[in-house]
N, C-alpha and C positions, 0 to 999 in steps of 0.2 A: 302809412303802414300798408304794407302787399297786402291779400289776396288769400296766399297759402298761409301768412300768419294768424290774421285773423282766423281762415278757417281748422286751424291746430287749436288754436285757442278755444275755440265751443268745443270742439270734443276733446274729450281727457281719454290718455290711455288709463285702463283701472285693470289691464288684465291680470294682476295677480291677485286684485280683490276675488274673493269666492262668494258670489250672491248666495243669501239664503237659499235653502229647501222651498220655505213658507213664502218667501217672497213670489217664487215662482207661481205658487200655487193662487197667490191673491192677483196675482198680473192674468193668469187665466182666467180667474172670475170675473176682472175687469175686464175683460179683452171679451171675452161671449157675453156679457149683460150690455159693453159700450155704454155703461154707467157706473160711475165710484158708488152712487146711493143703493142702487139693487145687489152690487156684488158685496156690499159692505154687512144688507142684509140677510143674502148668500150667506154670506162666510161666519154670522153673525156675531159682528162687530162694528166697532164706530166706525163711521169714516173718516175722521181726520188719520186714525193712525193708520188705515190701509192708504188714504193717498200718503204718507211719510213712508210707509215701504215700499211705495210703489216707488215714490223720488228716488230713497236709497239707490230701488234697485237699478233704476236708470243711471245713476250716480257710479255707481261700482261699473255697470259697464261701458259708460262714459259715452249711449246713445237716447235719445228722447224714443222711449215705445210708444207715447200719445200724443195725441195734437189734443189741444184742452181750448176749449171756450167756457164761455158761463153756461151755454147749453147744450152743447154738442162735446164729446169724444170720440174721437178716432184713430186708429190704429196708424203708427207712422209704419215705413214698407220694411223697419228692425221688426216693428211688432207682429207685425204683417208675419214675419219668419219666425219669430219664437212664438206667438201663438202656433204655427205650425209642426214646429215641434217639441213645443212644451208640453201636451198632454201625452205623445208617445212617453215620453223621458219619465212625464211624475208615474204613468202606466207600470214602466219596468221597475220603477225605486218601488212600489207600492208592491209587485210582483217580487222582486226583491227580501223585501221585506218578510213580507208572509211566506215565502218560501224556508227564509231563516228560522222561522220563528215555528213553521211547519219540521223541518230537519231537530230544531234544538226538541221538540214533543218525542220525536223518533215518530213521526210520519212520512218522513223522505228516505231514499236513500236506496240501497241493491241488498236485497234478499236472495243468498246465496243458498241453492240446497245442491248438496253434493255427497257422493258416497265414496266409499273406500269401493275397489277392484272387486275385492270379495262381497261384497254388500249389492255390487252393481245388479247382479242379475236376478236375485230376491227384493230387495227392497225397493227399488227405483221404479221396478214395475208397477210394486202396491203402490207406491204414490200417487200414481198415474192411472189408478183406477177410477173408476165414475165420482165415487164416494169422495175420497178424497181429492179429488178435481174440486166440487163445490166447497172444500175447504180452502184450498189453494184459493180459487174465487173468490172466496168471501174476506180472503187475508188480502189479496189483493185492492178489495173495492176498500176493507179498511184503512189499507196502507197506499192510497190510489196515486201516489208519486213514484213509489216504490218499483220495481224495475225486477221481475222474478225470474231467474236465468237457471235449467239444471245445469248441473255442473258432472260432468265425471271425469275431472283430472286426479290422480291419485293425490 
């Protein structure tokens, strides 16, 4: 047997597998403790089933992320690179997230104040007085994604 076949044979392609969210996140734990026992009670849970998702996740992407002894783990130069950018990644999903879930509250989004032509030159100014500036402010720091633009298009 060659060479090249042998080495097709240890790695699988699995790129249409889509690894877990969660797996990701227990491959981080593993990957900053360099122990299944502490990241296990990190995460807290057993360790038998985080090293099975950790396998999975090796599995789905058809490269070894650890070198495993009975005493030692260590990062192979894949893991090397998604611990690199696997906490960006769960950073933005987490960002992500909250930001949805901030928008579906109605705490995100563009606060439109605008007047009519005739309104322009009475009302726009009172808005923009002191007074009502610390209102605006304070809608502001409530609404603090929110994005406050006047407006005078008619």
């Amino acid at each position: 047997m060659d060479r090249a076949a042998t080495d097709s044979d240890a790695v699988t392609d699995n790129s249409d597998a889509m690894p877990e969210l969660r797996h990701l996140r227990y491959f981080v734990a593993v990957a900053q403790e360099l122990s299944f026992s502490r990241a296990a009670e990190r995460l807290h849970m057993a360790q038998s089933p985080l090293s099975a998702a950790i396998r999975q996740l090796e599995n789905e992407l058809g490269v070894a992320l650890f070198e495993r002894t009975t005493r030692t783990v260590r990062l192979t130069p894949a893991g090397e690179r998604l611990l690199r950018d696997g906490p960006p990644a769960l950073a933005a999903v987490d960002g992500a997230f909250a930001e949805a879930a901030r928008a579906g509250r109605g705490l995100s989004g563009t606060l439109r104040l605008g007047s009519s032509p005739a309104a322009r030159y009475e009302l726009r100014p009172a808005l923009l007085t002191r007074p009502s500036r610390y209102i605006l402010a304070a809608a502001a720091r409530r609404f603090s994604a929110a994005r406050a633009r006047p407006s005078s298009r008619p």
